[in-house]
Backbone atoms as SQL, in Angstrom:
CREATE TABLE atoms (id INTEGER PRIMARY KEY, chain TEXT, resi INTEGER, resn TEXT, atom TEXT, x REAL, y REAL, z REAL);
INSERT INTO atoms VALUES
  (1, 'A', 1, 'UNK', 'N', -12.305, -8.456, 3.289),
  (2, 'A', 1, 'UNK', 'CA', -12.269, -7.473, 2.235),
  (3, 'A', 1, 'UNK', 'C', -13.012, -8.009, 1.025),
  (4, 'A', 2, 'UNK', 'N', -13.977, -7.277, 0.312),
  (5, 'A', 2, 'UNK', 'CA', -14.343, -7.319, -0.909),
  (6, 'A', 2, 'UNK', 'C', -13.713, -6.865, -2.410),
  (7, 'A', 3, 'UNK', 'N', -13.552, -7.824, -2.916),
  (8, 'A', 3, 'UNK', 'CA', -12.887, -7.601, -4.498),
  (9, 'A', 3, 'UNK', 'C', -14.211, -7.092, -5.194),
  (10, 'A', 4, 'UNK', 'N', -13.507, -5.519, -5.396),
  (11, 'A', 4, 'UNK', 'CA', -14.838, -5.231, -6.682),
  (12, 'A', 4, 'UNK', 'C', -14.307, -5.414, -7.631),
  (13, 'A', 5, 'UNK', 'N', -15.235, -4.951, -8.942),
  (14, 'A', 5, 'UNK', 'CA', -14.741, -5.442, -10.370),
  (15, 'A', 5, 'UNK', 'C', -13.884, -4.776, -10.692),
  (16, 'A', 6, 'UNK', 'N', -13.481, -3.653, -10.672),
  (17, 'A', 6, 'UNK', 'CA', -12.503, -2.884, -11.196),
  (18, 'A', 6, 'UNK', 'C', -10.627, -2.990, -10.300),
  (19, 'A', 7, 'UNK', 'N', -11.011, -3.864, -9.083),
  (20, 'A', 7, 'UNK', 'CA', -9.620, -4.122, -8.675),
  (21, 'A', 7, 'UNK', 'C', -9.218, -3.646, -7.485),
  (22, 'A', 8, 'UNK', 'N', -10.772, -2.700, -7.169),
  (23, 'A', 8, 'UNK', 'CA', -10.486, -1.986, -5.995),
  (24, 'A', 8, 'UNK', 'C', -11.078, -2.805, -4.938),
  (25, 'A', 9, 'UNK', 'N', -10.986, -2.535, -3.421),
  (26, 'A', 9, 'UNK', 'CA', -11.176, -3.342, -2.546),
  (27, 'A', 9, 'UNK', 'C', -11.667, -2.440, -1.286),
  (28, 'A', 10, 'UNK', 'N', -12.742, -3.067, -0.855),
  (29, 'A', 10, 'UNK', 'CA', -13.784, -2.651, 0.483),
  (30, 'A', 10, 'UNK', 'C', -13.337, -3.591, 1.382),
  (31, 'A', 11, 'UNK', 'N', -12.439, -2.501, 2.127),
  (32, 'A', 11, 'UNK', 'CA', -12.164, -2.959, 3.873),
  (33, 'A', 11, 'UNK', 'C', -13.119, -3.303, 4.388),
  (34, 'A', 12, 'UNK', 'N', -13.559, -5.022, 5.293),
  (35, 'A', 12, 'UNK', 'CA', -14.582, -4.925, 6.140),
  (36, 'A', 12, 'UNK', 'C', -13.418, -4.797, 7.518),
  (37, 'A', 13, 'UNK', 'N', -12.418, -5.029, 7.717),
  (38, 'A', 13, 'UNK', 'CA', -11.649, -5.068, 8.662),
  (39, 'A', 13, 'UNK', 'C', -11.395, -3.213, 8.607),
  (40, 'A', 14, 'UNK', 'N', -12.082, -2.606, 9.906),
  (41, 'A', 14, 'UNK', 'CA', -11.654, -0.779, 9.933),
  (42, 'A', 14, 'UNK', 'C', -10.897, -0.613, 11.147),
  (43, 'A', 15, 'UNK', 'N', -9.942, 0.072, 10.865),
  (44, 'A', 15, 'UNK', 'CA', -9.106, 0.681, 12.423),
  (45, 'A', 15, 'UNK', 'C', -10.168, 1.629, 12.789),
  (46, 'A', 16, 'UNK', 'N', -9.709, 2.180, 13.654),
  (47, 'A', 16, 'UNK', 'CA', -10.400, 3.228, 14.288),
  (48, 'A', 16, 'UNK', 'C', -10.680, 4.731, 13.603),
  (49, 'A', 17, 'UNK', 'N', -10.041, 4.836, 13.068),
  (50, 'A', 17, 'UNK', 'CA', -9.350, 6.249, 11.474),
  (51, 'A', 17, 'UNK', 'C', -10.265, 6.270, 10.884),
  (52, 'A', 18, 'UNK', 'N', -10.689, 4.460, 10.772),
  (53, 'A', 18, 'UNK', 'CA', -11.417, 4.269, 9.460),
  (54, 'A', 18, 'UNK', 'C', -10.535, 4.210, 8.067),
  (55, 'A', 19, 'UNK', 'N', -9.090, 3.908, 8.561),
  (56, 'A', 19, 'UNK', 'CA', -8.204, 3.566, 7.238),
  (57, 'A', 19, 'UNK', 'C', -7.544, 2.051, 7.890),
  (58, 'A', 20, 'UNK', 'N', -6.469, 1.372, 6.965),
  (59, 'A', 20, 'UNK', 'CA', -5.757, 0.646, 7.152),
  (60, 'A', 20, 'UNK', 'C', -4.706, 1.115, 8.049),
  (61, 'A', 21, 'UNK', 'N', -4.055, 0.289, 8.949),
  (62, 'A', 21, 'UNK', 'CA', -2.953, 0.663, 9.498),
  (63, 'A', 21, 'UNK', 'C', -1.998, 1.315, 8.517),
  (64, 'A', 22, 'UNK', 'N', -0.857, 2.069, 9.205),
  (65, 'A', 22, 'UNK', 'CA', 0.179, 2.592, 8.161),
  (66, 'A', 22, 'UNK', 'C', 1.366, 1.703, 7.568),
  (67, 'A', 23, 'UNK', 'N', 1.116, 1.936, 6.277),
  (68, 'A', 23, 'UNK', 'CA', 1.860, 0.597, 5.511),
  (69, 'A', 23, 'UNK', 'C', 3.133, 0.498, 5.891),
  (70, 'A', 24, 'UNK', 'N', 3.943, 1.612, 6.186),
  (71, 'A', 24, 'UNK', 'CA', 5.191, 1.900, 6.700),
  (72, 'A', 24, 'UNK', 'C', 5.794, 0.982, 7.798),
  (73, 'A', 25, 'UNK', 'N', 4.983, 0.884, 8.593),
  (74, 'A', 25, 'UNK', 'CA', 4.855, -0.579, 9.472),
  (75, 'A', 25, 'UNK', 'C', 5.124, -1.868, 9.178),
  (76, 'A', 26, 'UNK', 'N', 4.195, -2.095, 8.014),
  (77, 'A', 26, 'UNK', 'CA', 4.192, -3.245, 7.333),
  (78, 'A', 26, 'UNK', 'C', 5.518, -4.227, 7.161),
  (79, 'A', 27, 'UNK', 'N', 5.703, -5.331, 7.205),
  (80, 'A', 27, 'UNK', 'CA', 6.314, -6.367, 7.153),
  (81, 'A', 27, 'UNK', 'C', 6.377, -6.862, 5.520),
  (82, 'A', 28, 'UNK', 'N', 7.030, -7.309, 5.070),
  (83, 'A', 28, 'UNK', 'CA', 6.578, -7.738, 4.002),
  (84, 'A', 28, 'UNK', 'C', 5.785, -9.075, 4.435),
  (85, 'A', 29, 'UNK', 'N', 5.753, -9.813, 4.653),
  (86, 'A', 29, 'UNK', 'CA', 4.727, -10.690, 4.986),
  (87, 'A', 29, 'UNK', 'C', 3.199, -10.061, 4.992),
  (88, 'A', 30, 'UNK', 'N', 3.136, -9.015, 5.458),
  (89, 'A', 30, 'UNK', 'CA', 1.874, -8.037, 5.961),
  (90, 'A', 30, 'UNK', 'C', 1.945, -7.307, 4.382),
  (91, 'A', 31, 'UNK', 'N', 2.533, -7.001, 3.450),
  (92, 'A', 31, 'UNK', 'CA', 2.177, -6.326, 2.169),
  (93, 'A', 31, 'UNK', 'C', 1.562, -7.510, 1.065),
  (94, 'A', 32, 'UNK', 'N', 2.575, -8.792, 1.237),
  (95, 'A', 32, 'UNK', 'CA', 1.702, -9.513, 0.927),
  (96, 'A', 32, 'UNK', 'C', 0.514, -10.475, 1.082),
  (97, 'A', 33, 'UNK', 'N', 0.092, -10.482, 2.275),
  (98, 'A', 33, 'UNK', 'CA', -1.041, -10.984, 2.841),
  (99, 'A', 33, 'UNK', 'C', -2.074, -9.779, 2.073),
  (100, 'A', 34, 'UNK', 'N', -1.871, -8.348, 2.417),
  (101, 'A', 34, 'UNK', 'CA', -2.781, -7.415, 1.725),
  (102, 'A', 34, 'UNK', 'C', -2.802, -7.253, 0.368),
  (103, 'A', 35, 'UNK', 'N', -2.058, -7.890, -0.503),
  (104, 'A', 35, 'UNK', 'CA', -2.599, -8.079, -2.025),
  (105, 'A', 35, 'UNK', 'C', -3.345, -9.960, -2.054),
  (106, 'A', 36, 'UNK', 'N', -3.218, -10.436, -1.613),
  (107, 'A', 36, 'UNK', 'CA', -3.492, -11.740, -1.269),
  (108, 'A', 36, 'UNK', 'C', -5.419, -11.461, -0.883),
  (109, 'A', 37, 'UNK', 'N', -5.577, -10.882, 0.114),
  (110, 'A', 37, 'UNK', 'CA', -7.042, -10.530, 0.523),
  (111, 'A', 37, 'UNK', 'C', -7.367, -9.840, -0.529),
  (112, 'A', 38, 'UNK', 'N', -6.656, -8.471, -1.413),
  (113, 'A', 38, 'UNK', 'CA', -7.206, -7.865, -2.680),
  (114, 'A', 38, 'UNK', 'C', -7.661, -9.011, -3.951),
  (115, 'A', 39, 'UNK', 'N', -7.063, -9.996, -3.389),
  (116, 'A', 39, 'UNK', 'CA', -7.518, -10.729, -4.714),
  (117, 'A', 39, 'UNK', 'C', -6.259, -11.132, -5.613),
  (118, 'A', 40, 'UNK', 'N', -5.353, -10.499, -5.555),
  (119, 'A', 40, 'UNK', 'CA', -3.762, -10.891, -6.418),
  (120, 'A', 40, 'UNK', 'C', -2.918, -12.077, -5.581),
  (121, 'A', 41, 'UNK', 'N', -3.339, -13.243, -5.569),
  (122, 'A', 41, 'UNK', 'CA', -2.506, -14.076, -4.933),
  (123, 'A', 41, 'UNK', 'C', -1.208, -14.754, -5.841),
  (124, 'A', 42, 'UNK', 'N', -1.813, -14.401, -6.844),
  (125, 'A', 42, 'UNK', 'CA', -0.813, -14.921, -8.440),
  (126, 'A', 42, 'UNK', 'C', 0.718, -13.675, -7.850),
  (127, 'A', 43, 'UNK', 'N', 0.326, -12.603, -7.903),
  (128, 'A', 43, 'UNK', 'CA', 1.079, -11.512, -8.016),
  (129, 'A', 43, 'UNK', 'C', 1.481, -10.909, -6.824),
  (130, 'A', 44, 'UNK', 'N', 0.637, -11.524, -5.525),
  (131, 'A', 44, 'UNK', 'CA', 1.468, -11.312, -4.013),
  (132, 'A', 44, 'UNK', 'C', 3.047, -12.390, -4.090),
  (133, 'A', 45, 'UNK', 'N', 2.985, -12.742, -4.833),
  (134, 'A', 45, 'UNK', 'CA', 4.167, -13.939, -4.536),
  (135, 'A', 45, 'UNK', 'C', 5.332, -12.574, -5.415),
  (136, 'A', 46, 'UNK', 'N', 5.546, -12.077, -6.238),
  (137, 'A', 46, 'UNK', 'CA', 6.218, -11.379, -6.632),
  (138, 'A', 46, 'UNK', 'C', 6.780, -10.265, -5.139),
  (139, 'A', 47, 'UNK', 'N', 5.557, -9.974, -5.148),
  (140, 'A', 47, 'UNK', 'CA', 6.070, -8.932, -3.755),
  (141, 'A', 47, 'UNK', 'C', 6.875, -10.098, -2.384),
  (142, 'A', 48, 'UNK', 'N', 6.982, -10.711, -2.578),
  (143, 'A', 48, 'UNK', 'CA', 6.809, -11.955, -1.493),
  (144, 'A', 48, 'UNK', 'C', 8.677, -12.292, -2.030),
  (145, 'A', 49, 'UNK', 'N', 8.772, -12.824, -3.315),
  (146, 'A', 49, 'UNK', 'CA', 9.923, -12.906, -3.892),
  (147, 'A', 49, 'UNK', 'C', 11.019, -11.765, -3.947),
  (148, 'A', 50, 'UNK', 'N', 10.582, -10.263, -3.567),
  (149, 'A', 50, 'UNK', 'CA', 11.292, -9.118, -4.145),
  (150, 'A', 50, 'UNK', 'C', 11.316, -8.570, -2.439),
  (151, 'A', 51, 'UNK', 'N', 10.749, -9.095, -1.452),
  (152, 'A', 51, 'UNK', 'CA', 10.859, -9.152, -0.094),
  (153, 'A', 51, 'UNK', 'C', 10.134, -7.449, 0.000),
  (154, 'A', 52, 'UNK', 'N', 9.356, -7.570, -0.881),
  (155, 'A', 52, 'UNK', 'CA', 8.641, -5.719, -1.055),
  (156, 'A', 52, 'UNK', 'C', 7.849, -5.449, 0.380),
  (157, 'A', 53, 'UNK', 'N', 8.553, -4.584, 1.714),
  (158, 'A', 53, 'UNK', 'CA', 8.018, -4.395, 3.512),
  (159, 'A', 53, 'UNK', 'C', 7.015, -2.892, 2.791),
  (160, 'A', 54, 'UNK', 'N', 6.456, -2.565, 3.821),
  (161, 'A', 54, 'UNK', 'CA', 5.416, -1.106, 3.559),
  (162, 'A', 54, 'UNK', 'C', 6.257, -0.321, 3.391),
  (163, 'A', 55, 'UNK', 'N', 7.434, 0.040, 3.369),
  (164, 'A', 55, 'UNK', 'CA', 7.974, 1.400, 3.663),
  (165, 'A', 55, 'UNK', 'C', 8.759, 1.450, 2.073),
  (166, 'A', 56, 'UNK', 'N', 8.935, -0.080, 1.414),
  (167, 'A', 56, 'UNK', 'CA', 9.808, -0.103, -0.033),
  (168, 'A', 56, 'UNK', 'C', 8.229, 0.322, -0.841),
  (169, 'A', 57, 'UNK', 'N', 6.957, -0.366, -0.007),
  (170, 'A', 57, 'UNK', 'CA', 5.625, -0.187, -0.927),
  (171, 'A', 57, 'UNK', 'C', 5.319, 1.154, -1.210),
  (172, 'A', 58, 'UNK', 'N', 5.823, 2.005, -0.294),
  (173, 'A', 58, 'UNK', 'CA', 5.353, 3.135, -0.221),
  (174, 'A', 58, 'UNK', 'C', 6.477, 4.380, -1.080),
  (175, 'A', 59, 'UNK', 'N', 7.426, 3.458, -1.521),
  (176, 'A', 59, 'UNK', 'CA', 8.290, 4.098, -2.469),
  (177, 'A', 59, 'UNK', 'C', 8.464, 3.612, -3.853),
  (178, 'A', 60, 'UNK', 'N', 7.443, 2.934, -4.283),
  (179, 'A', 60, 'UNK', 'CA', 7.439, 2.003, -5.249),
  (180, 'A', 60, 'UNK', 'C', 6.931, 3.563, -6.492),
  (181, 'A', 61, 'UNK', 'N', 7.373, 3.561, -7.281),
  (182, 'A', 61, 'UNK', 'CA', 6.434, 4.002, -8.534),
  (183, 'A', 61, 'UNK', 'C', 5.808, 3.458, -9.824),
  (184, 'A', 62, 'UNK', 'N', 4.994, 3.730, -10.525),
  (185, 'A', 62, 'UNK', 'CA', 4.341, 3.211, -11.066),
  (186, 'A', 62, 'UNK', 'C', 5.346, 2.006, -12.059),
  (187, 'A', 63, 'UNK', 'N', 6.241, 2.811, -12.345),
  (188, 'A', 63, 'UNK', 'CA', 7.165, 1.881, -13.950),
  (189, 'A', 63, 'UNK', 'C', 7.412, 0.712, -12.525),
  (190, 'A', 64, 'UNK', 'N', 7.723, 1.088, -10.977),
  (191, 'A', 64, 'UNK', 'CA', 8.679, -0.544, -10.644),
  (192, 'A', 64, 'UNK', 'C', 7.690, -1.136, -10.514),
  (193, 'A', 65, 'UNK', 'N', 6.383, -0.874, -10.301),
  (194, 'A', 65, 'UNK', 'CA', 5.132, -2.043, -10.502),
  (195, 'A', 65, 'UNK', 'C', 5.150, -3.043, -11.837),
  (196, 'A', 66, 'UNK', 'N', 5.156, -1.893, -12.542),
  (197, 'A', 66, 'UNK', 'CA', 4.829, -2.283, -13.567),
  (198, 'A', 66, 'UNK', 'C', 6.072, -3.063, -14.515),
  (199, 'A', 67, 'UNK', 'N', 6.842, -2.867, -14.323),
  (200, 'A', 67, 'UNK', 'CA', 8.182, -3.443, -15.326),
  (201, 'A', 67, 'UNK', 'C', 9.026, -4.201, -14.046),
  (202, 'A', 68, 'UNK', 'N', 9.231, -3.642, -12.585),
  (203, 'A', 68, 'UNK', 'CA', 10.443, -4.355, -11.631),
  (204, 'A', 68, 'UNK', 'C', 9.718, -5.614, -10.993),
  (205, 'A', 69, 'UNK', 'N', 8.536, -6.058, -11.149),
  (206, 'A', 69, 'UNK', 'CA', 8.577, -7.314, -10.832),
  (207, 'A', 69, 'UNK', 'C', 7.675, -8.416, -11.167),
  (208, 'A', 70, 'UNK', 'N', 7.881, -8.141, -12.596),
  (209, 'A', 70, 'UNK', 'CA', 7.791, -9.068, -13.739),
  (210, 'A', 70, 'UNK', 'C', 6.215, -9.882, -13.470),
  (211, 'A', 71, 'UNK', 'N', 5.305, -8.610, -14.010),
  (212, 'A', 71, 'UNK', 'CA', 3.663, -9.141, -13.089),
  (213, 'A', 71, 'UNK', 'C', 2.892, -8.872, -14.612),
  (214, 'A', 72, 'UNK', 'N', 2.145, -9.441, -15.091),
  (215, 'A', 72, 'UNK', 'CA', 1.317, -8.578, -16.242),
  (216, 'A', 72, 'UNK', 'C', 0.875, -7.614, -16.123),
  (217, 'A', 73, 'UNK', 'N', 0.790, -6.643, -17.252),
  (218, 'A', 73, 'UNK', 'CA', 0.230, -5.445, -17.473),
  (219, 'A', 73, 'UNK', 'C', -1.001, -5.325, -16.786),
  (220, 'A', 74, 'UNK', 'N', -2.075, -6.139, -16.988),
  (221, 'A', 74, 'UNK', 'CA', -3.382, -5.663, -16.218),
  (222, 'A', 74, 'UNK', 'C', -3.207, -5.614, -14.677),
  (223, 'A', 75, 'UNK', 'N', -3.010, -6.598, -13.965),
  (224, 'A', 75, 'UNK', 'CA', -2.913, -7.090, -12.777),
  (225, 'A', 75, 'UNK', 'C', -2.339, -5.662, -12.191),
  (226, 'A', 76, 'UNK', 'N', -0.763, -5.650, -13.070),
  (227, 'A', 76, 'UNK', 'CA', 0.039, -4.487, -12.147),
  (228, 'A', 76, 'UNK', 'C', -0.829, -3.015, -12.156),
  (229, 'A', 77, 'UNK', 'N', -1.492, -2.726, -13.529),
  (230, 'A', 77, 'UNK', 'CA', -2.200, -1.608, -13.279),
  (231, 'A', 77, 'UNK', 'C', -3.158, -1.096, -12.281),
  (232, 'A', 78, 'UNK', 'N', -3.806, -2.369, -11.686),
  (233, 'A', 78, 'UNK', 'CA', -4.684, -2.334, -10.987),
  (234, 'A', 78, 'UNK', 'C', -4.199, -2.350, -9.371),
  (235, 'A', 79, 'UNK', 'N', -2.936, -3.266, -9.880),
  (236, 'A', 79, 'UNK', 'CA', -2.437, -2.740, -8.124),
  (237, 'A', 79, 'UNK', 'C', -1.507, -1.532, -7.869),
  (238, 'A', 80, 'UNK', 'N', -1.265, -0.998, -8.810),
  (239, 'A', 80, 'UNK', 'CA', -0.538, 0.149, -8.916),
  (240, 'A', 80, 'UNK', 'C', -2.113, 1.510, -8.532),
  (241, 'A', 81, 'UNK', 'N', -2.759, 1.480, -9.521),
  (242, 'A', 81, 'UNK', 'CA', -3.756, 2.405, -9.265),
  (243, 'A', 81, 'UNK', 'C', -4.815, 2.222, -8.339),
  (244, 'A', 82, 'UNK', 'N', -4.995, 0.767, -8.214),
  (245, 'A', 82, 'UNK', 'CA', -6.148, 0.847, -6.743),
  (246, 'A', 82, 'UNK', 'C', -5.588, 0.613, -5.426),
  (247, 'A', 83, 'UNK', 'N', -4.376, 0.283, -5.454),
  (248, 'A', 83, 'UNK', 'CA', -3.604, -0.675, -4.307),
  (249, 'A', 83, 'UNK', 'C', -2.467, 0.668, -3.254),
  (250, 'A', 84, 'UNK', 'N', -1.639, 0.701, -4.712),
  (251, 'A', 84, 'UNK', 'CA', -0.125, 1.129, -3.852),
  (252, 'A', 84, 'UNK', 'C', -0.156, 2.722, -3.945),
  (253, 'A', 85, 'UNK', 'N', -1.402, 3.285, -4.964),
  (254, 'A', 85, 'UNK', 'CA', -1.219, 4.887, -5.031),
  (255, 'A', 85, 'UNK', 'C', -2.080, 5.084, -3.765),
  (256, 'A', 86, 'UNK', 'N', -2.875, 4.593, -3.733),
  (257, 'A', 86, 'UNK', 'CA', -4.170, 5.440, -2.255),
  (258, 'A', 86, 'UNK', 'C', -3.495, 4.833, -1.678),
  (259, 'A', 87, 'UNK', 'N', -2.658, 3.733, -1.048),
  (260, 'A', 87, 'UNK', 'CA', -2.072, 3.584, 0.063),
  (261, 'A', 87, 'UNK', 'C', -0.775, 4.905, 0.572),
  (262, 'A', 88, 'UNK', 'N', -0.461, 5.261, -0.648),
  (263, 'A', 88, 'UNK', 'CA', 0.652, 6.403, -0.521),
  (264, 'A', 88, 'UNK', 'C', 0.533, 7.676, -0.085),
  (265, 'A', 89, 'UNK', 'N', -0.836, 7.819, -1.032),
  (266, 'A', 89, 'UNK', 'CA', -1.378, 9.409, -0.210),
  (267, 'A', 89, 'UNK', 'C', -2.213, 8.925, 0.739),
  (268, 'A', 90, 'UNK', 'N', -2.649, 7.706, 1.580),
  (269, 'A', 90, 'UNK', 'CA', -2.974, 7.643, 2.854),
  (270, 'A', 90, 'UNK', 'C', -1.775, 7.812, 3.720),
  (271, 'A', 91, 'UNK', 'N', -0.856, 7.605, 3.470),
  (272, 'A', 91, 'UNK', 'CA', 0.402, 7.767, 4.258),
  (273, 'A', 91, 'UNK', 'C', 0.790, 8.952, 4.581),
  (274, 'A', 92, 'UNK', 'N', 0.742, 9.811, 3.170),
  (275, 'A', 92, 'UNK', 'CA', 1.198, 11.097, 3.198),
  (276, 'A', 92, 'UNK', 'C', 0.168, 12.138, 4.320),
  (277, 'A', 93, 'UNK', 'N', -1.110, 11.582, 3.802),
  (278, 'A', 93, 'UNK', 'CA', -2.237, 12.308, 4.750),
  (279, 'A', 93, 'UNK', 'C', -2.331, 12.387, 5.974),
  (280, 'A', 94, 'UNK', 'N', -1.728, 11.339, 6.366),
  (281, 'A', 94, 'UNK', 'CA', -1.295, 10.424, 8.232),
  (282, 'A', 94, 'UNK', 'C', -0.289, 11.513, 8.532),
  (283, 'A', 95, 'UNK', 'N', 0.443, 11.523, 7.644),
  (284, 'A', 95, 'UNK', 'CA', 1.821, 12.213, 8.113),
  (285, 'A', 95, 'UNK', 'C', 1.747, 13.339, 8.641),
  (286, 'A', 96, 'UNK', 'N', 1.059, 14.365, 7.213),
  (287, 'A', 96, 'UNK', 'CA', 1.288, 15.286, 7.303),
  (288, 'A', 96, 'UNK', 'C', -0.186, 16.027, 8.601),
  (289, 'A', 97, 'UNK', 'N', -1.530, 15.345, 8.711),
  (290, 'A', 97, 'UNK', 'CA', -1.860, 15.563, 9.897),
  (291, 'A', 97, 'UNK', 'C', -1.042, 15.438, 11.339),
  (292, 'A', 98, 'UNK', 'N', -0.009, 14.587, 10.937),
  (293, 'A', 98, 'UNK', 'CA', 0.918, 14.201, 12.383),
  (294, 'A', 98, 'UNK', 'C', 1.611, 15.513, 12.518),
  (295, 'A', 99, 'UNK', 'N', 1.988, 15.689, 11.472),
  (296, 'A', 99, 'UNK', 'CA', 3.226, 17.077, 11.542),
  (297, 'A', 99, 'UNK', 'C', 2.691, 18.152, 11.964),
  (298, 'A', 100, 'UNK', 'N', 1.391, 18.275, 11.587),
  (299, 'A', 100, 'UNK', 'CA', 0.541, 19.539, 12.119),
  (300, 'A', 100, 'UNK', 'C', -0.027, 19.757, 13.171),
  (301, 'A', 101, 'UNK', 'N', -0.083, 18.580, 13.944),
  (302, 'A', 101, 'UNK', 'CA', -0.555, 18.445, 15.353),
  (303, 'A', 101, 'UNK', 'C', 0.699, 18.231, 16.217),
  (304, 'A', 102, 'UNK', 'N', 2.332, 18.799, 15.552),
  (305, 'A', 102, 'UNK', 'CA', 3.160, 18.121, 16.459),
  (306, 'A', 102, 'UNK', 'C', 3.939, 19.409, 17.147),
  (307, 'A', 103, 'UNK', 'N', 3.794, 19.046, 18.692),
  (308, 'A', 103, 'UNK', 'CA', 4.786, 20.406, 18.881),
  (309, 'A', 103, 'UNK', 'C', 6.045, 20.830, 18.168),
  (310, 'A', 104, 'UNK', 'N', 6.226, 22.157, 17.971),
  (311, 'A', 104, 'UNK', 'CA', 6.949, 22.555, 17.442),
  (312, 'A', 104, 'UNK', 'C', 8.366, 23.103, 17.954),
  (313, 'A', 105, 'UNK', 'N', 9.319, 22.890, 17.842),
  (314, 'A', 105, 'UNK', 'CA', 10.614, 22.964, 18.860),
  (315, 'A', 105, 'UNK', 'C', 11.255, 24.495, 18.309),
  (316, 'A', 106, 'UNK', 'N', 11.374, 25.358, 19.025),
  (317, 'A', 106, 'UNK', 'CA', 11.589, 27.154, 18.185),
  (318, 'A', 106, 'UNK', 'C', 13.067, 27.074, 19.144),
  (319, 'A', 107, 'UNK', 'N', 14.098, 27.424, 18.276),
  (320, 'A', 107, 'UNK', 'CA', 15.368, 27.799, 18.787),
  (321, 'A', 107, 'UNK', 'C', 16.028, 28.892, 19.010),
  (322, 'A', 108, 'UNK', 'N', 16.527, 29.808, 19.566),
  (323, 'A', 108, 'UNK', 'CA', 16.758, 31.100, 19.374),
  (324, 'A', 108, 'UNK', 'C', 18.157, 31.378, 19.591);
């Protein structure tokens, strides 16, 4: 993965989607290895300390970035807005294509 300047990060590792696996999955070990490759190794240890798996990442909002685990203001902004929000509506997007392609069970 490439660290650009602004905090955001170019997957060279692509699933097949062409996204990241679904964070929901994720391990915490696996959430923090992926701020670790973003470039936050200072601030993967927080997630690492707070035992933060994909599925707590994916319920995180902006204030618990930012105030629940005690990270500086810049750092957290950047993993809040380049990191944990597009990971969320990638999730949501996964989903809700899943739901729409899923048979539908009709009861009568």
């Amino acid at each position: 993965m490439e660290n650009k300047t602004n905090g955001s990060v170019e997957a060279k590792l692509v699933v097949e989607n062409g996204q990241l696996p679904d964070p929901a999955d994720w391990a915490f070990t696996d959430v923090v290895n992926y701020f670790k490759t973003a470039g936050f190794d200072e601030q993967a240890i927080a997630f690492q300390d707070q035992e933060i798996d994909g599925k707590s990442l994916l319920l995180m909002t902006r204030n618990d970035v930012l105030t629940g685990l005690s990270i500086k203001l810049g750092p957290a902004l950047k993993i809040y807005e380049y990191h944990v929000k597009p990971l969320q509506t990638q999730h949501l997007k996964s989903n809700a294509n899943t739901s729409l392609h899923a048979p539908q069970c009709v009861t009568r």
